[in-house]
N, C-alpha and C positions, 0 to 999 in steps of 0.2 A: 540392494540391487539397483544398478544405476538404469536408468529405463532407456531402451536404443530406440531412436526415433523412425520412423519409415523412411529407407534410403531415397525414397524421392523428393522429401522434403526439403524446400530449398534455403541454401547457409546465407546471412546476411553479411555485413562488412564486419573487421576485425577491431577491438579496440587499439586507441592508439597508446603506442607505447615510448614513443621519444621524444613528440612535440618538439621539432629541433624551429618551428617555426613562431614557439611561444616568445613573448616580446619579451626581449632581455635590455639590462641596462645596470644603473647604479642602484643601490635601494639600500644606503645608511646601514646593513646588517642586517635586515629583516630579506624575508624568502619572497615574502608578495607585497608589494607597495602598490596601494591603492587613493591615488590624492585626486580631488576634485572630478571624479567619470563622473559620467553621463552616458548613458547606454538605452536605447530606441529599439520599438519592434515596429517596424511598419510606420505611423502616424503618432505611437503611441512609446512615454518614458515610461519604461521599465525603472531607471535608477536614475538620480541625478546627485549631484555633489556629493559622491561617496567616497569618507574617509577610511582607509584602516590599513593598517599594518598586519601582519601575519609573520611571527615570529619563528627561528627554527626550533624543531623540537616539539611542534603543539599539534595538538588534533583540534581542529576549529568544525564544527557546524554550522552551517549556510542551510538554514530555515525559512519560512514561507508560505504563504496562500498559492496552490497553481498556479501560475502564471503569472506571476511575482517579476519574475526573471532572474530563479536562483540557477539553471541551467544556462543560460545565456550569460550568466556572467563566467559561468565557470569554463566556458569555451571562449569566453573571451580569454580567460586567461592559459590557457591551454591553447591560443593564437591561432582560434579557428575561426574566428571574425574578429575586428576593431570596436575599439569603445568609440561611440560617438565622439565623446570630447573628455579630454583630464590627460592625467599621469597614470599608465599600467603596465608595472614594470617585475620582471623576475629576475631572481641574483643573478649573475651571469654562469655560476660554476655549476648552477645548479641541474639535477636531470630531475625532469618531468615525464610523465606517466597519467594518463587521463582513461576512465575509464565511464564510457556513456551509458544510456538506460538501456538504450537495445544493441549493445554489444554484444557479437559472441565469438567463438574464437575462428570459425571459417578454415580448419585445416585440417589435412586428410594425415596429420602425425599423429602418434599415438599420444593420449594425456601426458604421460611420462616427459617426452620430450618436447612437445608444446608449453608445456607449461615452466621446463625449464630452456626456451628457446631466448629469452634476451636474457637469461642472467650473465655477472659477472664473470661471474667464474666459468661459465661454461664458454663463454668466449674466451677467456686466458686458459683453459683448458687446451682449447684449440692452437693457438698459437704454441702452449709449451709442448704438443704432438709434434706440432712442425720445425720446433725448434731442435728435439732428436732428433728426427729424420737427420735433419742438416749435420748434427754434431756426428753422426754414426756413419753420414756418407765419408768425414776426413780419417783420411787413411796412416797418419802419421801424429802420434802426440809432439812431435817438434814445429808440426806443419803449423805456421801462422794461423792458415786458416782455421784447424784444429782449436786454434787455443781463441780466435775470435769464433767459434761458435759454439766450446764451451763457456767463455762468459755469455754470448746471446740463452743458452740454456739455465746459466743460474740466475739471468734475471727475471726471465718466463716465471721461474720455479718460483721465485719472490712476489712476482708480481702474480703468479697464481693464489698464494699463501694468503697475499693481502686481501686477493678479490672471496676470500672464505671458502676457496676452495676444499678443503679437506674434510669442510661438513657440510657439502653442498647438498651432497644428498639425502643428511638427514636436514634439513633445513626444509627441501622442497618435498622428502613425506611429509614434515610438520605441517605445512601447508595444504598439502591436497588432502591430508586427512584432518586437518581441519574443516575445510569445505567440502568435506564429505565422501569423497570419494575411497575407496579401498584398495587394496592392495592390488587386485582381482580387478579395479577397473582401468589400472593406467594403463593398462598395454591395451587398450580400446583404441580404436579410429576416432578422432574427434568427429569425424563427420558423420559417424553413426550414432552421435549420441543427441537429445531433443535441445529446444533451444535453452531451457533452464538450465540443463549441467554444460552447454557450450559457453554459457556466461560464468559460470563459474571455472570453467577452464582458463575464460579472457581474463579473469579478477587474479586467480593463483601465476599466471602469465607476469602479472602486473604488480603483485606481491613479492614474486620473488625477483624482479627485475632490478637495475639499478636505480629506478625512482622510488622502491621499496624499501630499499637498504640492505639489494641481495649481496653488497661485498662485506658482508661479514661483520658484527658488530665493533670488532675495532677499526676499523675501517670508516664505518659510519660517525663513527665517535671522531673521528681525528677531521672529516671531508666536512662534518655537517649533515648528512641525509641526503635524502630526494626529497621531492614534492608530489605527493598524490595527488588527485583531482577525482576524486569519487562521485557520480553522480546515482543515486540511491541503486548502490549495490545490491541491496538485501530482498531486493522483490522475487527472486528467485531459490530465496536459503529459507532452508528452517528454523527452529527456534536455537535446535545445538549451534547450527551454522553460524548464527546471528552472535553469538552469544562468542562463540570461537573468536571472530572477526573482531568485536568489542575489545577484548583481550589484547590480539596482535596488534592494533592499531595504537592501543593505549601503551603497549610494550616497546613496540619500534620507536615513535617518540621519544620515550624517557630513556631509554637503554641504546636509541643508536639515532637519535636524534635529524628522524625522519620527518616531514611535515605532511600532513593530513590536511586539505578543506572536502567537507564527506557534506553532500545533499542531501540527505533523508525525511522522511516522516515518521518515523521509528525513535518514538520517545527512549526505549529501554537502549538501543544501540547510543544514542548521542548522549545521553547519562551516565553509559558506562566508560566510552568512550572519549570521549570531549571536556577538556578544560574549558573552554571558551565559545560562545556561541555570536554569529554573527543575523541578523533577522532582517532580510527585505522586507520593508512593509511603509504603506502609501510612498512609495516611492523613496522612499531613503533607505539607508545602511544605520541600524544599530548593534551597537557592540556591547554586550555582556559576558563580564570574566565570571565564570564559574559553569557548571553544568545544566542540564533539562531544570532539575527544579529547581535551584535558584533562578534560571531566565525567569520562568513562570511566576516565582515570587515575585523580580526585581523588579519587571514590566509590570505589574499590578503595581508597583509602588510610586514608577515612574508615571504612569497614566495616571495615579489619585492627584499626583506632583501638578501633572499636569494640569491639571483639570480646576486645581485651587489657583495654579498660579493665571490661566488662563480668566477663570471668573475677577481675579483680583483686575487683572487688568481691563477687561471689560466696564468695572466699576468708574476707574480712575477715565478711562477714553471717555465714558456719560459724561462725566464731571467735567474736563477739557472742553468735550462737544457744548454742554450747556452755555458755559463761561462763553464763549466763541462765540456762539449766536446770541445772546444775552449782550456784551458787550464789545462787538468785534467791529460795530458801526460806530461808537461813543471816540472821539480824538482823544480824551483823558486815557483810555483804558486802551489805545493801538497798541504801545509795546507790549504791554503784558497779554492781549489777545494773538499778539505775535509771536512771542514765547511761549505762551501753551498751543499752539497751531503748531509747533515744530515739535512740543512734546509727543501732541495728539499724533505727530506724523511717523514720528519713532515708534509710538506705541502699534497703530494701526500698521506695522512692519513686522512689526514683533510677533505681532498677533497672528499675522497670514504666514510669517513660518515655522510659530506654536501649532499647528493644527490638532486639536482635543483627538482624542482617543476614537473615538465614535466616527470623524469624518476621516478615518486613512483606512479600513479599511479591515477586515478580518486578519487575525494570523494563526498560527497553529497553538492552540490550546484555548484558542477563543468561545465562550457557547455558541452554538450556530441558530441561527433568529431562521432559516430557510426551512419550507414545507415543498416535500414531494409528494403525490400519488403519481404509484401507478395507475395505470388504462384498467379498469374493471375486467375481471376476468371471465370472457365469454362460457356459459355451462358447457359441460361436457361431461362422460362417466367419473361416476366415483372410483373406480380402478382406473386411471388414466395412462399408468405404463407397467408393462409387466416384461421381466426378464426371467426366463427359464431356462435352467441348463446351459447357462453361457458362459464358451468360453472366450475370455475377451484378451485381443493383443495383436501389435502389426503383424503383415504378413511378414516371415520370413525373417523373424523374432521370436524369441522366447513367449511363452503366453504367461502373460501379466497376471490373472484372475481366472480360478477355474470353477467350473460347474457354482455359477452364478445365480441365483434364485431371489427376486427384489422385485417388490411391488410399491411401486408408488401412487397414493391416493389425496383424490381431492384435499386443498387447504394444508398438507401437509407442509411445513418449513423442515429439510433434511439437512443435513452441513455431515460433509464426507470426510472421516479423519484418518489418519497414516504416515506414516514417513515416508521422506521422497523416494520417488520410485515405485512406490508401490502399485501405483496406477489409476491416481485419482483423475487428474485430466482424460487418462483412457475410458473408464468409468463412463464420464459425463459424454462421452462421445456413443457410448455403446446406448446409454438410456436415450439419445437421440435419435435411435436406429440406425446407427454409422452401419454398415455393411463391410465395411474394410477392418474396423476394428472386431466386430461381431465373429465373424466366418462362420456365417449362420444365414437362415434366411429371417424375413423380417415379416410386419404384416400377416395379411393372411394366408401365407404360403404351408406350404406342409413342413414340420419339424421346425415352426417356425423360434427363433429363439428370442425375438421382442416383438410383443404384441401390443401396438395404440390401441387407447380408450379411444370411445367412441365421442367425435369432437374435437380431440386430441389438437392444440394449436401451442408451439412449442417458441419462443425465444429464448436468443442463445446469445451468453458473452464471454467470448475466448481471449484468453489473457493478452494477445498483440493485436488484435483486430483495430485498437484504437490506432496503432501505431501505419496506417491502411490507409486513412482517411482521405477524401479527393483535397487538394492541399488549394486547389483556387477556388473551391469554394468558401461560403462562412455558413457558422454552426445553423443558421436556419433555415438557407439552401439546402445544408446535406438531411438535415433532421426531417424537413417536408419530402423531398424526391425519397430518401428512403425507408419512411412509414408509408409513402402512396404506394411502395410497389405491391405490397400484398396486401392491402387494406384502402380504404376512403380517404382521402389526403386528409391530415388534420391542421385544423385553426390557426391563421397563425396565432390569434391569443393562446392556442391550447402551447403551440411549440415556443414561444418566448416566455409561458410562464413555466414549460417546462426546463429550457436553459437556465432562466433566471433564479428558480428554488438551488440550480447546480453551482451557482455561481456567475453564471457567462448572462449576468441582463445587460441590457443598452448599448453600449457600445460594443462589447464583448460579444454580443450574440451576431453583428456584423462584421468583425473580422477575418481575412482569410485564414483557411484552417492553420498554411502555412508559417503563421508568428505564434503557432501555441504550443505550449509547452505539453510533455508526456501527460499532466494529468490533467490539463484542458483541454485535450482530446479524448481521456475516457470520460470526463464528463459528455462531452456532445455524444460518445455512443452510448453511456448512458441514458440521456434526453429520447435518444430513438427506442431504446429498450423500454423507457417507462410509457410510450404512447403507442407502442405494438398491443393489438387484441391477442392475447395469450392466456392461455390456463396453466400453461406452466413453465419457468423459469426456469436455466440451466444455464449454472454462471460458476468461469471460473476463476479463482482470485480477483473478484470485482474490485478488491480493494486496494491492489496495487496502484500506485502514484499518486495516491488522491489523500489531498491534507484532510487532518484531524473533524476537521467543521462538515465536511462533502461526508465524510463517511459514517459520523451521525446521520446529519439526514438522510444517507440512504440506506440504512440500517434498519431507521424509522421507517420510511418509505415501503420499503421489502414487510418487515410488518405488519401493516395494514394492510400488503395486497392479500387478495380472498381467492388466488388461485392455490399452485402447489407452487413450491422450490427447490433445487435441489443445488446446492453450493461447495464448493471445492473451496477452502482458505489455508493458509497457513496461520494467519491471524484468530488467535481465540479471544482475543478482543473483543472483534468486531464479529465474533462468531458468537459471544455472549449477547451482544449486543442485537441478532439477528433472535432468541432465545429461542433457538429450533425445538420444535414436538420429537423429534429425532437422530438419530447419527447412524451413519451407516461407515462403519470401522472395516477396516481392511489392514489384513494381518495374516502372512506365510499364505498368502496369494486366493486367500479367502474374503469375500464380502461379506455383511452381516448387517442387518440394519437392527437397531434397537431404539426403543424408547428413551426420551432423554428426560431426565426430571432436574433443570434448575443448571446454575453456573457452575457447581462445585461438582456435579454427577458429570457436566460439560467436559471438566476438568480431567477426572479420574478417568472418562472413556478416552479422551486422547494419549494418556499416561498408559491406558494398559495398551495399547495400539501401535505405540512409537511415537506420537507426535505429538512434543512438549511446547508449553506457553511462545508466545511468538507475538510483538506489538505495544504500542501504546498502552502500559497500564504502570506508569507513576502516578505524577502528581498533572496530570492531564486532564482536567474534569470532563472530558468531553468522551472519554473512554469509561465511563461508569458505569455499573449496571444498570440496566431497566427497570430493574426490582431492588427496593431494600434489601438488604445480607438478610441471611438467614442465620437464625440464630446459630451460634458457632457448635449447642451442646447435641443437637439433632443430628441424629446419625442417620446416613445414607437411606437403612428403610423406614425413619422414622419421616423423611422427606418424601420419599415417594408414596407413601400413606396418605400426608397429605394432601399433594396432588395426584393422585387419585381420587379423593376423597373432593376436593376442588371439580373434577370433572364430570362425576357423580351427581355432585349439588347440582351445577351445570342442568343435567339430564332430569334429575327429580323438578326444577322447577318448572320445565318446558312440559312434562308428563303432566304435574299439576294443571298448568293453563290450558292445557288441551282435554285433560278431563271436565274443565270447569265449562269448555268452552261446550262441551257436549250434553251435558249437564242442563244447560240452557238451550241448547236445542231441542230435548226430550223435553224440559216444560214448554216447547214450542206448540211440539205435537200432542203434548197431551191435550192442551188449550185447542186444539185444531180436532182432536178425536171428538170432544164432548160427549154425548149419553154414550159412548159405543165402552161399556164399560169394558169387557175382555180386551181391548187394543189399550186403554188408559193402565189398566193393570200389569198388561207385556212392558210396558215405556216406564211405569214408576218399578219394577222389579231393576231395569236396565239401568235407571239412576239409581237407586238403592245401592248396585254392584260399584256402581264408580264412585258415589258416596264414599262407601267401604277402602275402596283402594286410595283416593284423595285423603281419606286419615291417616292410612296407611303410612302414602309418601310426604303426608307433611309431619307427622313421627319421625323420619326417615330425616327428614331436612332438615329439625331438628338438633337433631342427634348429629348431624356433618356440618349445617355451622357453625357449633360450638365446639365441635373438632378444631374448624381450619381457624375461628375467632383467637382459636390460645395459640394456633401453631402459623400465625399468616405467612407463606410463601410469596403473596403478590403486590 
């Protein structure tokens, strides 16, 4: 079920689909020619002396740290600003199609025809309507006119045939049901539907258009293709979606020889998808032929490369430098101190545009060296939110979730799972005591249907909020003004070491918000969410636009905090990664919260739910468990034994120390009774009993760690 957003929610601008204002020119055969750019944000290079060609027929990935400027180049080239300085040129015959992060599609057509509104065909459809009309107004087959508007009608028909029209429309189900959408949802109003499935209306717009290769694959094959400009599509799809998308991209290419350059941070898409990967990082363009894991390999080989060849010459410059002051004053030894001074000068060249591995900078698949905390979580009840009988869904809408019953308690980590639509973002608004989504009262009203613990202090990250940000500010301005509004202002040490664990230190934490990129901006609302006093979390898809490095850390981060959480991801990655005590599955409009024991129980509860794998998990080290595997032959109750059996020990050691603790209180007071012998008798009976129970539980504990010692879970 496609979820309808509340009609007063307001539509953002449309993706573009013609770029007729991208720079065209010559380019030797190749789709995008890229010689000698340089490309600036503000004060600061994003790219300088970038080479590459980009040939037709390829799917290429444009990878990167945040604010890299893999989005900035790719409107560069989609002729939405100027490269500082170089050569950036597109073939001239070629049609372009750019599709940005906060695109959606802004129009009041039904899916059905939005989405097929620039294709070929449907345009030469148009004209060959109009070319009957014409042929059926002449009244006579001798009439000139006649016989000129039956050839204007057979070329229409040809030039329909070619544009693919006659499988147009299974062309553009293939697509929308690939992206998810049903049969049942194209005759919808785009504008009643939420921004998730309006981006993917703009994406299927965009697919099937002529920079897709909607005329038909022989067509494509004979023109060359279009050129797509993808800017990470996938933050809005599923895992089927994701998985769909990989497919068409890699099919269009080889079979109709379409060009792709696709933004992402989605290991599995650009591995399934992508021949060739291109990587901003310390400022330059490198290029790697092959996919996700050979980059991974190739850069690890390149950086050992480098790093030998960089020490080598370090050696040899000492050697130069020595000789030079040694004999650079001696008249016998001038020329030869002047010849190695020109060596030393080459080499010291060489060296400062060798930069080693370590001083350019993070990129995606890197381990990440950054530490976050959150803000301590101020006390409050151990039931901290309770939903009762809720039925949750906009007004004047279908209801999403019925007769709702979900208790969320202290320290708990939840992650929400479902397939789209089902109404997991709705969800996370009802646990906030939304009153619109609820239709319910709240508090302590009568019948009320969410009731706050007591203490209750709630932060909240909604998947476009970053995209919000005041834009002349920079990340330290906005992170202080908006922790002071509900709280103590904080530090700026606390707020620059909180930008700086996110990425954004030194320079970065003073730029306007304006030059950053989508996921240098959820970092800065990030930075505000981790220095809010909260007991509990409510986040959803935290982990859109933010590379591989940032989403460790805040994985980690979310971890260690000691309040509750409750998370919405499509990512089981990073939802492994978060290794929730919980899941609350939502399924044929029912909530359910359950226990979660481990990755692989992780796994199964998404799979019985609807909502399959999604995210970074190749050869990405940075995407690995938090725990060793479990062993492969333990069966689902043989795990949850475990842990149980893990939570237990837990509880038995704590019982121990607090017996023991009391233990030595009673020999306190017995030493304080002295002669009063009846009172010394009551206090030694009272340890006696805990005596008793302390063998008891360490029998007990025992017996559970030589359980979990054969079976370790952690």
């Amino acid at each position: 079920r496609t979820p309808l957003r509340p009609p007063q929610a307001a539509l953002s601008s449309a993706a573009s689909l013609g770029a007729p204002e991208a720079p065209r020119g010559e380019t030797s055969g190749a789709v995008v020619l890229i010689e000698d750019v340089r490309v600036s944000a503000g004060d600061r290079d994003l790219l300088t002396d970038a080479l590459a060609r980009v040939e037709p027929g390829t799917c290429v990935g444009l990878v990167g740290a945040n604010g890299g400027g893999k989005s900035t180049l790719l409107r560069c080239i989609a002729g939405q600003r100027q490269v500082d300085q170089g050569n950036l040129k597109i073939a001239n015959s070629i049609p372009v199609g750019f599709l940005e992060q906060t695109a959606v599609s802004g129009s009041s057509r039904s899916v059905w025809v939005e989405a097929r509104s620039c294709m070929a065909s449907t345009l030469a459809q148009e004209s060959l309507e109009a070319a009957i009309v014409k042929a059926n107004q002449s009244s006579s087959p001798d009439d000139k006119a006649a016989m000129k508007a039956a050839q204007h009608l057979a070329a229409e028909q040809a030039a329909l045939e070619l544009a693919g029209g006659q499988d147009a429309d299974a062309r553009s189900a293939r697509v929308l049901g690939g992206l998810g959408f049903t049969p049942q949802d194209w005759d919808l109003p785009c504008s009643t539907l939420s921004g998730g499935w309006q981006m993917r209306v703009a994406l299927a717009r965009l697919l099937l258009s002529p920079a897709g290769g909607s005329g038909g694959s022989a067509a494509m094959a004979s023109s060359g293709g279009g050129l797509l400009l993808l800017d990470e599509p996938t933050n809005h799809l599923d895992a089927v979606a994701v998985s769909w998308l990989a497919s068409y991209l890699s099919q269009v290419a080889q079979q109709g020889g379409t060009t792709t350059l696709l933004v992402s941070h989605d290991a599995q898409l650009i591995q399934r998808a992508c021949g060739r990967i291109l990587e901003i990082r310390g400022g330059r363009l490198h290029s790697y032929q092959g996919g996700w894991d050979y980059f991974i390999r190739e850069r690890a080989e390149r950086e050992a490369r480098l790093a030998a060849e960089t020490s080598a010459r370090e050696e040899e410059i000492s050697k130069l430098d020595g000789f030079i002051k040694r004999f650079g004053a001696k008249a016998t030894k001038a020329s030869q101190a002047q010849s190695r001074q020109k060596q030393l000068d080459k080499l010291l060249i060489e060296q400062a545009r060798a930069l080693p591995a370590q001083h350019i900078g993070e990129g995606p698949g890197d381990a990440s060296k950054q530490t976050l905390k959150f803000h301590r979580a101020p006390r409050g009840a151990r039931e901290i939110i309770k939903l009762e009988h809720a039925e949750i869904g906009w007004p004047n809408s279908p209801t999403l979730l019925e007769d709702v019953n979900l208790l969320i308690q202290r320290g708990e980590r939840v992650v929400v799972l479902g397939p789209n639509g089902a109404g997991k973002s709705t969800l996370l608004r009802a646990l906030a005591g939304n009153r619109e989504v609820l239709g319910g009262g709240v508090g302590g009203e009568t019948g009320a249907l969410w009731t706050p613990g007591e203490g209750l202090k709630l932060a909240i990250f909604e998947q476009d909020q970053a995209q919000a940000l005041p834009r002349d500010l920079d990340p330290i301005e906005h992170v202080s003004t908006e922790v002071g509004r509900t709280q103590r202002s904080p530090d700026l040490q606390d707020v620059r070491a909180a930008l700086g664990a996110l990425g954004l230190a030194r320079t970065a934490a003073t730029r306007q918000i304006k030059h950053f990129s989508g996921g240098e901006k959820t970092r800065v609302t990030l930075a505000v969410l981790a220095l809010r006093e909260a007991n509990v979390l409510l986040l959803d898809e935290v982990s859109n636009h933010l590379d591989s490095p940032t989403v460790t850390v805040l994985a980690s981060a979310l971890r260690g905090f000691d309040g509750s959480l409750v998370c919405v991801t499509h990512n089981l990655s990073f939802a492994r990664l978060l290794d929730p005590t919980h899941c609350i599955l939502l399924k044929d409009s029912h909530a359910t919260k359950v226990d979660c024991y481990g990755p692989d129980h992780l796994q199964e509860l998404a799979l019985s739910c609807g909502q399959t794998n999604r995210g970074a998990a190749l050869s990405d080290p940075d995407f690995s468990d938090p725990s060793p595997a479990e062993p492969a032959q333990m069966s689902f109750e043989d795990r949850k034994k475990v842990k149980q059996a893990q939570s237990r020990l837990r509880n038995v050691l704590k019982s121990v120390e607090d017996k023991e603790a009391m233990c030595e209180k009673l020999d306190d007071q017995m030493m304080s009774a002295g002669a009063d012998i009846p009172k010394v008798t009551e206090l030694q009976e009272k340890k006696s009993k805990l005596e008793i129970d302390i063998e008891a539980l360490m029998e007990e504990w025992e017996t559970l760690e030589e359980l979990v010692a054969d079976n370790t879970l952690d």
